[in-house]
Each structure stands twice: as C-alpha cells, then as structure tokens.
C-alpha positions, 0 to 999 in steps of 0.5 A: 704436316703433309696437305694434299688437295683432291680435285674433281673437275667438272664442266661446271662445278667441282669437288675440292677436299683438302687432306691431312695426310698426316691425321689421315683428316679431310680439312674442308671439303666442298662443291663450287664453281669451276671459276674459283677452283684455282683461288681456293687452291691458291689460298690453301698453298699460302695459309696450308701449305699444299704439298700435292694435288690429285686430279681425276683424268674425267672429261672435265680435267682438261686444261687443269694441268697447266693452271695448277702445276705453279701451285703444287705438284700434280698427279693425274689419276683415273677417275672411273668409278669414283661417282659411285664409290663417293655415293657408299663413301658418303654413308660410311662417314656418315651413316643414314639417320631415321627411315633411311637406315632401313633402305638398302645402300643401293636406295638412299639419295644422299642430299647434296652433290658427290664431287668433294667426295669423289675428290676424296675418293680419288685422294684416298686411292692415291695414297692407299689411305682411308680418311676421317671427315669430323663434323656434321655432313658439310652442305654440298650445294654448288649453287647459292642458297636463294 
C-alpha cells in the first residue's frame, strides 16, 4: 500500500490529507495549526508508512522542505489555482444538499476552510489520480470548537 501526504502550508494553518494511492482513497484529511504539521506527519511515516509528501510552492511553503525531508520525500508542486479548484472539488465529493442544490456552483459557500482539500487537489495533480473521500464531509475548522 503506496501513502502519500499532501500539504497545503499556511502562515497559520494548514491543510493535510493522507492518500492511498493504491485504493485511490483519501485516509484523513484536516485543517490544523501550523505548529502540529510535522507531529502529524511523523505520526503517519511510523503507523502508515508515508512514502511521498507533495507540498504546494504557495507564499506559506517556505522552510517546509528542510523539516519534512527526514520524514519522507518531498515534492514541491505549483499551487496556483488549487484554492478554487478545492471549492468545485469539494461539492463533487460531496454534493449540495436541500436549497444549495439550486445555486449555481459559482454561489455555494462550502462551511469550512479548503486547505485539506487543496492538499488533495495538489496530490491528485501530481499523480494524475482522482481520489474518493468516503463518509460524511470531515469538519474542517482550524480553530477549537468553544
């Protein structure tokens, strides 16, 4: 089983997906602070075996190569455009429910931050694979529910 992780760094969250390559499968996926990134990812390389992770080139990425190269290889990928491709991206995998089937795509809000989705966008690009996210949309808050 091939993992691979995508990361969307922030300057002050960031998205996080972990991707089975091989079932074309998103594991987890979620939005946290900048400062846990590397424990989450040090977590996967020893309980998942994290083979890959792609990191988006964005104003947020810089410093990252240093820290994640002893985890696993690193591949810098072009982020542009991944902010709105996550926004479609999320109502494919899941599809407006109730009133919001009737907006057009352009005007549905989905509820929480994109950054795991961008990761997953840019892992997606980078393998030329189009991944399944099972379950229920995952909350994506970056800050602690009160």
């Amino acid at each position: 089983m091939s993992r691979v992780a995508g990361l969307d760094p922030g300057r002050s969250k960031c998205g996080l997906v972990l991707v089975d390559t091989d079932a074309a499968c998103v594991e987890t996926g979620f939005v946290l602070p900048r400062d846990e990134v590397v424990e989450e990812l040090e977590r996967w390389k020893q309980e998942r075996a994290l083979g890959l992770i792609v990191i988006g080139n964005g104003t947020g990425s810089r410093g990252w190569f240093e820290r994640l190269e002893p985890l696993a290889s690193v591949k810098t990928v072009d982020e542009q455009g991944t902010t709105l491709r996550a926004r479609q991206r999320y109502w494919q995998l899941w599809p407006a429910q109730g009133w919001q089937r009737l907006l057009p795509e352009g005007l549905r809000m989905p509820p929480d931050d994109l950054d795991a989705v961008a990761a997953l966008v840019m892992v997606e690009d980078h393998l030329n694979l189009s991944c399944h996210w099972p379950g229920e949309p995952p909350r994506f808050k970056s800050e602690p529910e009160p």
